[in-house]
N, C-alpha and C positions, 0 to 999 in steps of 0.2 A: 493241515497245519497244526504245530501241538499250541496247547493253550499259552504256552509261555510269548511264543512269538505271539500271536495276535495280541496276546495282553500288551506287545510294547509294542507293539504294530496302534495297538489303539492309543496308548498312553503318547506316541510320536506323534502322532494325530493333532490329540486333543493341546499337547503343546506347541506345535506349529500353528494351528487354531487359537491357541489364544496368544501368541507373539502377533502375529496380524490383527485380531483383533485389537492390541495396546498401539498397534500403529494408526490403525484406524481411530482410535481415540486421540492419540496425543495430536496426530494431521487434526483431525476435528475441532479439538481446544485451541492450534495456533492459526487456522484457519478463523475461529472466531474472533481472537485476539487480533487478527490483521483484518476485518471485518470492524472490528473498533476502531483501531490505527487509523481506517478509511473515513468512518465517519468523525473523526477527532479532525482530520483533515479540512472536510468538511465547513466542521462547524470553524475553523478559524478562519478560512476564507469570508464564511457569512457574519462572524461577531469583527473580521476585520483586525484581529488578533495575532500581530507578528510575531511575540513572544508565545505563544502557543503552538505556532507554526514550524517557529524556528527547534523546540521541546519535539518536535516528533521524529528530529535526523538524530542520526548516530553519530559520535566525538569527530568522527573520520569521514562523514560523507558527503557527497559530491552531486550536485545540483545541476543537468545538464540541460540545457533549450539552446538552440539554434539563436535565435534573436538576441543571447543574452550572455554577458558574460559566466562563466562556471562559478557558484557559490560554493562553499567548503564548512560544513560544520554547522554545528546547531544558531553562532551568533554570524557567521556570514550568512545564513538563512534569513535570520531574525533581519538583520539589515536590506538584505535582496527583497525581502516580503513588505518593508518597511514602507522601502522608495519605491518599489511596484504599487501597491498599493495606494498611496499619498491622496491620488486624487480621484479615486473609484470609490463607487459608492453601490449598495444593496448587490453587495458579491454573492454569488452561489456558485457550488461547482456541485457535479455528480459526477461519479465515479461507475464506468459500468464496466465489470469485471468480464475477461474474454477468459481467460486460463489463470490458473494458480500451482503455483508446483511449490512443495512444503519439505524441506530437509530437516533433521534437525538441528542445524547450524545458521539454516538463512533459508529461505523465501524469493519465487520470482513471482512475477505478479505484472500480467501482462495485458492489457486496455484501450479502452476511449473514454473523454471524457466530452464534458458541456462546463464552462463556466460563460456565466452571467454577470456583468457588470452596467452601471452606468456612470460614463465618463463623466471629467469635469464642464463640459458642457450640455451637459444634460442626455446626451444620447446613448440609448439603448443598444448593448450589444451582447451577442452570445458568439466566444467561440469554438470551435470544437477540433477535436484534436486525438491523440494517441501516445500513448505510452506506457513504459516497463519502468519496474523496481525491483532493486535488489532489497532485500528485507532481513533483517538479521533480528534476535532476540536478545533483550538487552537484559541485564544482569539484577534487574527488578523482574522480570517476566513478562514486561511488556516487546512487545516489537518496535523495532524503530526503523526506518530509511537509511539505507546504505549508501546506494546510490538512486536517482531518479533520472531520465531520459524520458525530453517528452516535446513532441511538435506537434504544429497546429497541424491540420489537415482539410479538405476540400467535401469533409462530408458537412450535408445540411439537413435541418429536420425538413418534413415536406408539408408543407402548408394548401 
C-alpha cells in the first residue's frame, strides 16, 4: 500500500474516531442534564412545589395518566400538580431509569417509579407504577418534558 493511502486510510480513522467520540460526549452531557431534569422532578414532589413542577414541561407538552384528565403546558401542570397535591403530605417519588435513548433534538426515557405520600387522613401509602418521556432541549440548555405517559402498575416491593 503506497504511503499516501495509508496516511488517509489513517487520517479517516482518526476522524471517524473522533466524530463518535463528540457523540459520545454530547449523549453524556444530555444524558446528565436529563439526570438533573429527574432529580428537579423529584425534589418538587418532596418540597410540594407545583410551580417548580409545572417549570419542568415544555410550552407544548402534554401530561398523560389513565386516572386523570390530560394536562397541557407548564401552567396546566402547575394547576394538575396544584389540586393533586392539596391534601398529601411528605411526597417522595423515585425515578428508576430502564433505557434512555438521546438524539439531538429530544430524548425518550423509559421507567418505573415509587411515589410516597400520606394522605389527608393520616394513612400511608406508596404507589408504584411505569412510564416514558419524551424529552426535548429547551433553548436555555436545560431539557424539559414534552410529553409524559405514565400508569400505575401491580408491582410491590417485597417485604
Amino acid at each position: 500500500m503506497r504511503t499516501s493511502t495509508k496516511t488517509s486510510l489513517l487520517l479517516l480513522t482518526l476522524a471517524l474516531a473522533a466524530c463518535d467520540g463528540t457523540r459520545t460526549g454530547v449523549a453524556a452531557a444530555a444524558s446528565a442534564k436529563i439526570d438533573s431534569l429527574n432529580a428537579r422532578t423529584a425534589h418538587a414532589y418532596r418540597s410540594a412545589d407545583p410551580r417548580a413542577y409545572g417549570a419542568l414541561y415544555a410550552d407544548s407538552a402534554v401530561f398523560e395518566w389513565p386516572a386523570f384528565n390530560s394536562a397541557r403546558g407548564p401552567a396546566g401542570l402547575e394547576a394538575m400538580a396544584r389540586d393533586n397535591w392539596r391534601t398529601l403530605r411528605d411526597m417522595d417519588l423515585r425515578l428508576h431509569v430502564a433505557e434512555r435513548r438521546i438524539a439531538p433534538d429530544h430524548a425518550t426515557e423509559f421507567g418505573a417509579f415509587e411515589q410516597d405520600y400520606t394522605d389527608s387522613a393520616g394513612k400511608r401509602f406508596t404507589e408504584y407504577g411505569r412510564y416514558v418521556t419524551l424529552l426535548v432541549p429547551g433553548e436555555d440548555g436545560d431539557w424539559r418534558i414534552q410529553r409524559f405517559f405514565g400508569f400505575e402498575d401491580s408491582t410491590r416491593a417485597r417485604r
